[in-house]
C-alpha positions as CSV (number, residue, x, y, z in Angstrom):
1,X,-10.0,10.9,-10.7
2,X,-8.2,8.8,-12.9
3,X,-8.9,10.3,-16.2
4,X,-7.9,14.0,-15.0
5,X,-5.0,12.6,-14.1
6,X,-4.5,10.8,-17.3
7,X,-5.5,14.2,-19.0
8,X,-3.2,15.8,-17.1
9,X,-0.1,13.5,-18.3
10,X,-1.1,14.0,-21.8
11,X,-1.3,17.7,-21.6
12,X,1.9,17.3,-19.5
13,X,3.6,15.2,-22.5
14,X,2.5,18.2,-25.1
15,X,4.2,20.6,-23.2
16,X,7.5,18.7,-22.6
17,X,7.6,17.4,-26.4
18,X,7.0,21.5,-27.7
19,X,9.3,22.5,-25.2
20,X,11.9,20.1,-26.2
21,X,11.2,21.0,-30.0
22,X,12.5,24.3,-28.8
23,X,15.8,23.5,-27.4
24,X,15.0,23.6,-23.7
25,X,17.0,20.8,-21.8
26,X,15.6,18.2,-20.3
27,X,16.5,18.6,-16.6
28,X,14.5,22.4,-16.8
29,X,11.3,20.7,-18.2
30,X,8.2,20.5,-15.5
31,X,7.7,17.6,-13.5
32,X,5.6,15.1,-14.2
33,X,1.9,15.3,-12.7
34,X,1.6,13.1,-9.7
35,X,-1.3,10.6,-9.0
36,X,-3.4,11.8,-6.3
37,X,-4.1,10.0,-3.6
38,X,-6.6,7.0,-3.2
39,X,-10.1,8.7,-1.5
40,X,-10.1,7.8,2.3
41,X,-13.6,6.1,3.7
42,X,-15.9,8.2,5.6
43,X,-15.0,8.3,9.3
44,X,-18.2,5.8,10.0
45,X,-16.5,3.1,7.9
46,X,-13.5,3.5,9.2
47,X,-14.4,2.9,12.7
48,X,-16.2,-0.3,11.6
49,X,-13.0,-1.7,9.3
50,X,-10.9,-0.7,12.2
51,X,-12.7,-2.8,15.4
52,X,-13.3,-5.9,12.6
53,X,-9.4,-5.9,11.9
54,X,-8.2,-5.4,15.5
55,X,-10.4,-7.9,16.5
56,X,-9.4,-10.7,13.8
57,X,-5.1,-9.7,14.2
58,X,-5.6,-10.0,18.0
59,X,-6.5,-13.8,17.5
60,X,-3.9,-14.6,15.0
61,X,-1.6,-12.5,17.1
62,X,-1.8,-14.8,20.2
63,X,-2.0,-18.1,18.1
64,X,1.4,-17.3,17.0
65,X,2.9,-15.8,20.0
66,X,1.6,-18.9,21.9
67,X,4.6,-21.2,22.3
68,X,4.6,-24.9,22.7
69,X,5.5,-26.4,26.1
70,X,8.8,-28.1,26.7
71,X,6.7,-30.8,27.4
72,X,5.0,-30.8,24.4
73,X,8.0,-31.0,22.8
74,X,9.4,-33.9,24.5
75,X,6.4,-35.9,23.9
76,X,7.0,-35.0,20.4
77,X,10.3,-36.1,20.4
78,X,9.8,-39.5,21.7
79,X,6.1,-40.2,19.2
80,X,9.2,-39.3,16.7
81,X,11.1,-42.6,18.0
């Protein structure tokens, strides 16, 4: 995927270098290719990537959602002193 991509910029490069030879400005030269996409996993994998994540943010989500107590912040305070 990569290298017809990279083959495409060269050809892409040719193109706009000839054309420029012949006076054509740069603003009405073609765009340059764009890089395509990163493949998706099949549906099978997702599911699995999906339930293992959910399950490991929902723990981290609570931990730091949990606040202390104003008590535990007291006795805090005064191990402080």
């Amino acid at each position: 995927m990569v290298k017809r991509h990279n083959e495409a910029v060269e050809e892409w490069v040719g193109e706009c270098n000839r054309l420029r030879a012949e006076g054509v400005r740069a603003k009405d030269l073609p765009k340059k290719p764009k890089r395509p996409l990163k493949p998706k996993l099949p549906a099978e994998e997702q599911e699995d990537n999906e339930e293992r994540s959910s399950s490991s943010s929902s723990e981290c989500m609570e931990a730091r959602t949990a606040r202390p107590t104003k008590d535990y912040c007291l006795d805090r305070e005064n191990a402080e002193l």
